[in-house]
C-alpha positions in Angstrom: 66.3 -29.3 55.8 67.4 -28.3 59.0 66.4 -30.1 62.3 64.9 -27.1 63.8 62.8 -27.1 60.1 61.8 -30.3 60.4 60.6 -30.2 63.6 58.0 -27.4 62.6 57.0 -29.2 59.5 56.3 -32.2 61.8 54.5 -29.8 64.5 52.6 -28.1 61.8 51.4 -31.7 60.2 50.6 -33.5 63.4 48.6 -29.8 64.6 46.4 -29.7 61.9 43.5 -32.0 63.1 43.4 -30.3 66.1 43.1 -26.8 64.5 40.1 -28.2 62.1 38.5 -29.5 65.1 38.7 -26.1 67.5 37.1 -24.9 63.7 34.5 -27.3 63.7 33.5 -27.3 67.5 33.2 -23.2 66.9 30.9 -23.7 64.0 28.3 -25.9 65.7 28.6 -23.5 68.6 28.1 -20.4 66.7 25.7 -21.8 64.4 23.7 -22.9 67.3 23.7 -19.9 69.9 23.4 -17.4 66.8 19.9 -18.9 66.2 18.9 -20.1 70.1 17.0 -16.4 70.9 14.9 -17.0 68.0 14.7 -20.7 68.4 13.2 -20.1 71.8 11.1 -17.0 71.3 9.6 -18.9 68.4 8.6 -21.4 70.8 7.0 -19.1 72.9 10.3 -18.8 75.4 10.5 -15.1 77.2 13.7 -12.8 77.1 14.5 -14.2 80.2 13.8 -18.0 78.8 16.9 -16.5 76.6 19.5 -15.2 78.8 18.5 -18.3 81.1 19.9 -20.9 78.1 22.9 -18.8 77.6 23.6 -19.1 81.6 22.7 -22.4 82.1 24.8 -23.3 79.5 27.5 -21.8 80.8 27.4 -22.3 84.4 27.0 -26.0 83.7 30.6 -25.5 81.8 32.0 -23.8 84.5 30.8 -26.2 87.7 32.2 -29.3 85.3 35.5 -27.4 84.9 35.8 -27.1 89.3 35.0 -31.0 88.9 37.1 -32.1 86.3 39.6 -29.5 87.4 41.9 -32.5 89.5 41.5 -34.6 86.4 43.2 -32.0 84.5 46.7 -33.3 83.5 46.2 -37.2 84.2 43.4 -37.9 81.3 44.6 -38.7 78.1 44.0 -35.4 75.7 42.5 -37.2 73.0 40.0 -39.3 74.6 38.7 -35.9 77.1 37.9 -34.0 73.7 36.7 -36.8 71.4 34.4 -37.7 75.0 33.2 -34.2 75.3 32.5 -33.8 71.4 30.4 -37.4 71.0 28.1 -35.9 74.4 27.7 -32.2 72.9 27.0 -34.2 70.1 24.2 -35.7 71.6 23.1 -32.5 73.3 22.8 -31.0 69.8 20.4 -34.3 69.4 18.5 -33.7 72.2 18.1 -29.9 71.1 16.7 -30.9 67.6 14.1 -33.7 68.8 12.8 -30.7 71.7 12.5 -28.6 69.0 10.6 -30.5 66.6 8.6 -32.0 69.6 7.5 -28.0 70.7 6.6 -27.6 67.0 3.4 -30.1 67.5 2.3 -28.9 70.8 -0.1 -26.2 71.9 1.0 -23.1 74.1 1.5 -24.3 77.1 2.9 -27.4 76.0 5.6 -25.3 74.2 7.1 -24.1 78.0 8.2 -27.8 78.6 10.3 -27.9 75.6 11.8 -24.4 76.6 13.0 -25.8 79.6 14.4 -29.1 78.1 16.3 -27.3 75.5 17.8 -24.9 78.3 18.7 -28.6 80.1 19.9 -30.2 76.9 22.3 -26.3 76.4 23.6 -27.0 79.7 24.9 -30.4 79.2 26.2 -29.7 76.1 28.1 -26.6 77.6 29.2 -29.4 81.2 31.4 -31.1 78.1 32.8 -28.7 77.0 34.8 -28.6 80.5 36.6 -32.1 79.0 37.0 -30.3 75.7 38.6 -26.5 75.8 41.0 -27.2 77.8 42.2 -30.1 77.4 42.3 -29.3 73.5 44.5 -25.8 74.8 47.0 -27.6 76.6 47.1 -30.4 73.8 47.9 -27.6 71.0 50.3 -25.7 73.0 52.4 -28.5 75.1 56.2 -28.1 74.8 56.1 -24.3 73.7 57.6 -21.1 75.4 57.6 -17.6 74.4 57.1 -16.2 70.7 56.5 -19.9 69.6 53.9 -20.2 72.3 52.4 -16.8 71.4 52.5 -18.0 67.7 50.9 -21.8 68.4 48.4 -19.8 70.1 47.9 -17.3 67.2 47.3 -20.1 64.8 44.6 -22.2 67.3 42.9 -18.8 67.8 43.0 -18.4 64.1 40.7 -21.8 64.1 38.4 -21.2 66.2 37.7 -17.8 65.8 37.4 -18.8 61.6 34.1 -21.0 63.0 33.3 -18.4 65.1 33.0 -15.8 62.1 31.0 -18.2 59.8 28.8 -19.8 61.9 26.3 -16.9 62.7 25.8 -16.3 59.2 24.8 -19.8 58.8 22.6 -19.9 61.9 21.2 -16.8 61.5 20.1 -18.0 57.5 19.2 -21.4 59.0 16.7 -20.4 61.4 14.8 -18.0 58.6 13.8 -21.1 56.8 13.2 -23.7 60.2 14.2 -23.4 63.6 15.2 -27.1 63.5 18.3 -26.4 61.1 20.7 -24.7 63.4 20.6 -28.0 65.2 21.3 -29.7 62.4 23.9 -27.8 61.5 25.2 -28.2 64.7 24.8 -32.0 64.7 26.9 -32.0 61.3 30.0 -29.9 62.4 30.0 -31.4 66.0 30.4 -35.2 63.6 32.7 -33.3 61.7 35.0 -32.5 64.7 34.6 -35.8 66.3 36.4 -37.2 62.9 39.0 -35.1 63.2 40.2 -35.7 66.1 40.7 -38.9 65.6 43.3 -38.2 63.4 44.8 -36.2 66.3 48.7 -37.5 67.7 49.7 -36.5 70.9 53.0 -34.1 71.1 56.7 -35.5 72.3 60.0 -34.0 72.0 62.3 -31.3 73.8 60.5 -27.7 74.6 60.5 -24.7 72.4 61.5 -21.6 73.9 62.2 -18.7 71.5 62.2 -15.7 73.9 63.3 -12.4 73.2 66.0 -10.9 75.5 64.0 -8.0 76.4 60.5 -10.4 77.2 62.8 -12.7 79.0 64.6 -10.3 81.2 60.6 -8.9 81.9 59.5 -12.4 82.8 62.7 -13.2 85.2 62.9 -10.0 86.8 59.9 -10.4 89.4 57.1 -13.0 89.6 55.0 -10.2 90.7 55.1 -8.9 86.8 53.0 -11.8 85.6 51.1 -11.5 88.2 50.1 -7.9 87.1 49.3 -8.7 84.1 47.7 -11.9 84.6 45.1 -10.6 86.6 45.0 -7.4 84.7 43.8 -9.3 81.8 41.7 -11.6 83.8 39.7 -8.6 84.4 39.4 -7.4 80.9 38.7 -11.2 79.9 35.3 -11.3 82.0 34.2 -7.9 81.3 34.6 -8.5 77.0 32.7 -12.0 77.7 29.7 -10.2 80.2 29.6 -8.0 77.3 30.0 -10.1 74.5 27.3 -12.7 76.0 24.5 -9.9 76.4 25.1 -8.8 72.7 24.5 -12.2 71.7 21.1 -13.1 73.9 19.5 -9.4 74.7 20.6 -7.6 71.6 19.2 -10.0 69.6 16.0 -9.6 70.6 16.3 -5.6 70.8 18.1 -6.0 67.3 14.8 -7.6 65.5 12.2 -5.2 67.7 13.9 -2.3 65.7 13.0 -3.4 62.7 15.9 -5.7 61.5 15.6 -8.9 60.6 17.6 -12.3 62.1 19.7 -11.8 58.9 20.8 -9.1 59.3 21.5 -10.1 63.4 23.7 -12.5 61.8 25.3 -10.8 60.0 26.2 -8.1 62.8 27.6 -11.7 64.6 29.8 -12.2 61.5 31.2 -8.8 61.3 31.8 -9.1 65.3 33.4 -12.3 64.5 35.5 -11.5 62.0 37.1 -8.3 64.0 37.8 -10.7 66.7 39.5 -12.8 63.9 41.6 -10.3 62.9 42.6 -9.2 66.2 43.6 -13.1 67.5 45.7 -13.5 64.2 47.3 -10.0 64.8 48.2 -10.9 68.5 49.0 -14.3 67.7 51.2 -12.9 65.0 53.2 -9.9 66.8 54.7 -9.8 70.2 54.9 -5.7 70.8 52.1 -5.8 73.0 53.5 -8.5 75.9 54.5 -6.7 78.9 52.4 -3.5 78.5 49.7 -2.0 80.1 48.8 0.3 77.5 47.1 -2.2 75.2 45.4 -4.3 78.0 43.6 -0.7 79.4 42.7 0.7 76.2 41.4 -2.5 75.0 39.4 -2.8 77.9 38.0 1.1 77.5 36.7 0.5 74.5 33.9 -2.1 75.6 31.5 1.3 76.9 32.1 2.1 72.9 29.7 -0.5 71.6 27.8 -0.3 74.6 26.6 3.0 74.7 26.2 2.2 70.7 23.4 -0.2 71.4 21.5 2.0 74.0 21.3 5.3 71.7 22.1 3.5 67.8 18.6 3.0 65.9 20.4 2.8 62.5 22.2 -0.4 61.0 25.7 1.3 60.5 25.3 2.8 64.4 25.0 -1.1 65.2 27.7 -2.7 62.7 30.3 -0.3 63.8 29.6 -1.5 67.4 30.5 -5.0 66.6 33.4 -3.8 64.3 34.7 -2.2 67.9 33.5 -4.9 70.0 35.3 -7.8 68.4 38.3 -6.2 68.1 38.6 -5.0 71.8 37.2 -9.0 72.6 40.0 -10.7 70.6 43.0 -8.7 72.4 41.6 -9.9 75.6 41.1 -13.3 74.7 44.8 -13.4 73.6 46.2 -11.6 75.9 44.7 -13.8 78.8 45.9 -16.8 77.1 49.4 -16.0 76.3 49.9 -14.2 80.1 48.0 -17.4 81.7 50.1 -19.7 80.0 53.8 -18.3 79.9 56.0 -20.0 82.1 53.5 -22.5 83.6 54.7 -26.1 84.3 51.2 -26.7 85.1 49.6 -25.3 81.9 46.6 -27.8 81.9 45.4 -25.4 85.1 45.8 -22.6 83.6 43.3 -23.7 80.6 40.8 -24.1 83.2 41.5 -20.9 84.9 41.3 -19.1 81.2 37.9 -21.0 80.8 36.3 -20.6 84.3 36.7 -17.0 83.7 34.8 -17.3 80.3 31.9 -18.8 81.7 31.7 -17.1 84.4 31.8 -13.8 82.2 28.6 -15.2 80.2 27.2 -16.1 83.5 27.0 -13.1 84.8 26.2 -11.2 81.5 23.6 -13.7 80.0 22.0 -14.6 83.8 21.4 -11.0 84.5 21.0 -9.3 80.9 18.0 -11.9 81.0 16.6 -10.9 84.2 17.1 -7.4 83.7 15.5 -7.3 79.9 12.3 -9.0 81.5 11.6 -7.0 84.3 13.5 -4.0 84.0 13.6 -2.7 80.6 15.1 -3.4 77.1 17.6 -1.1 77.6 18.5 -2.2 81.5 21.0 -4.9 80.3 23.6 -2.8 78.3 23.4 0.2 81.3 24.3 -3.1 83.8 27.0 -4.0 80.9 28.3 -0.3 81.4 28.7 -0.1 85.2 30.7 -3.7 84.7 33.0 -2.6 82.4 33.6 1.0 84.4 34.2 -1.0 87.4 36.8 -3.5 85.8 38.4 -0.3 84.6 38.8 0.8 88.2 39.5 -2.8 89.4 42.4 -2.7 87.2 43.9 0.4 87.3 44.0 -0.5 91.0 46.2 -4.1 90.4 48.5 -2.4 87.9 49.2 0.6 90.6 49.6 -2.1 93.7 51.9 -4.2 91.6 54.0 -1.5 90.4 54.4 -0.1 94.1 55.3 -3.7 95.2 57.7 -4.3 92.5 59.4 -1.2 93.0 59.8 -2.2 96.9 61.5 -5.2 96.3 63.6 -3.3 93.6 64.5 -1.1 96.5 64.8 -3.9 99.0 67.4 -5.9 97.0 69.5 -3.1 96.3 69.9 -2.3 99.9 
């Protein structure tokens, strides 16, 4: 066996715990954010009691990430994510016993247990600041180019594999008692914490595999990652906005049609297995790196599913929806990652930038698809969805023009 052999042999062996744990971690959070707008409303929580969890668990992520931020590349990978899975683990906890508490109280004692499930969703989603990223930079430390773009396609392959099973099983675990999605979550968030422990930290020379025409792209101007950096950036927050009302409002909508939670989870698991599909695919090919084309169109096709959910009644309207939404939401998951990452000595910071966009995307979406649904309308979240996405469009368009007009100045410049 050759050396260059070996080495991926020995990559691919010492990787695998950390790919069943990104699995693991994305099952207990799937299964338990599938089932949370039922969990609550079944506790007497509001619409906005939903979008208010969703938010709160995110912003919490997302002011730990500005506070861990400087810790970022001095903490030892594998203590962060085994840290941050043993305290979601006991957020999950916490979520069971408030559940099972609200189950014995009367109406109004039900509201306190609301609240300290929202608080107990917001803790859990403050450790995740010491697990995404550090777990990121862990999987992807010493790679450059295609190899980075394919250690990338394989970790997205992980967590996007929980991803697509876990609303099934949250969605068929709250139909018989809202206290099993916890425990589901309780059970893969153990799972994960085991298999971390079998986690080694990566050492050796850098892997760069680069083709000429990426590499001449990435050398020619600074300003060209930039571009598409921020390009995706944009097209990263509007797929999460969206992606975070789907999950919170049009659940709700989803079961006031007619439909049962089922059947919501199963529209979770078809959007999760597009998304899948389209992290393997982008993980596995390289075509798209450098090129607007795929970022914009990608990016379009969020006001697809969108105006789906405003005017669909029917179950195919709303399964074709997530069949469009997930794949549009994978492409700028990976795209974000590979542009964010590539040619970064500090890669670490650019797992929290990748991540602070996230939440804030669900901030924004979840916060104010839950204020909207209550005292707006049903329908108000998806039309505030809509004039997000057509902004983003503009937004970009905008970046892409400016960059190429700078570019082609300095082009100019340095020939004269």
């Amino acid at each position: 066996m050759t050396e260059e052999g070996g080495n991926k042999v020995t990559s691919a062996a010492r990787a695998w715990p950390l790919y069943g744990a990104a699995f693991a971690t994305a099952v207990a959070l799937s299964i338990c954010w599938t089932a949370m707008p039922f969990v609550l409303t079944g506790i007497n929580g509001t619409a906005a009691h939903v979008g208010y969890a969703l938010a709160a668990n995110s912003l919490a992520y997302m002011a730990a990430l500005l506070l861990t931020g400087s810790l970022l590349g001095h903490l030892n990978v594998k203590r962060a994510t085994c840290l941050a899975t043993a305290v979601a683990l006991g957020a999950a906890l916490a979520m069971l016993l408030a559940v099972s508490a609200s189950m014995r109280q009367d109406d109004a004692g039900q509201l306190t247990w609301v609240w300290a499930i929202i608080v107990a969703g917001g803790l859990g989603g403050a450790s995740m600041a010491l697990y995404w990223p550090f777990l990121m930079s862990w999987v992807s430390a010493r790679y450059e180019g295609v190899e980075l773009n394919r250690r990338f396609g394989r970790y997205n392959g992980a967590w996007s594999g929980g991803a697509l099973i876990g609303p099934t099983v949250g969605a068929w675990l709250v139909g018989i008692d809202p206290r099993w999605p916890m425990v589901g979550a309780v059970v893969c968030f153990a799972a994960g914490l085991v298999l971390l422990a079998f986690g080694r930290s990566s050492s050796g020379r850098v892997v760069a595999t680069v083709p000429p025409d990426e590499e001449k792209c990435t050398v020619l101007d600074a300003r060209l990652l930039a571009d598409y950096r921020w390009m995706s950036r944009v097209t990263l927050f509007c797929a999460w906005a969206t992606q975070s009302i789907a999950r919170s409002q049009f659940a709700l909508l989803f079961v006031h049609l007619g439909n049962s939670e089922a059947q919501f989870g199963l529209f979770m698991t078809t959007f999760a297995a597009c998304n899948f599909l389209a992290l393997v695919m982008a993980g596995r090919w390289a075509f798209w790196h450098f090129k607007p084309a795929p970022l914009i169109v990608a990016h379009a096709m969020l006001l697809a599913p969108l105006l789906m959910m405003i005017y669909g009644r029917t179950l195919p309207v709303f399964f074709a929806s997530a069949i469009i939404l997930g794949l549009a939401f994978g492409f700028a998951y990976s795209s974000h990652l590979y542009y964010g990452a590539a040619t970064s000595r500090q890669r670490s910071v650019r797992m929290v930038i990748h991540e602070m966009v996230i939440s804030l995307g669900i901030t924004v979406g979840a916060g104010t698809g839950g204020y909207l649904g209550k005292n707006v309308g049903a329908y108000a979240p998806y039309w505030f969805a809509v004039a997000l996405v057509g902004l983003g469009i503009v937004v970009q368009l905008a970046i892409h023009c400016a960059s190429r007009v700078l570019i082609a100045r300095h082009g100019r410049a340095v020939d004269s």
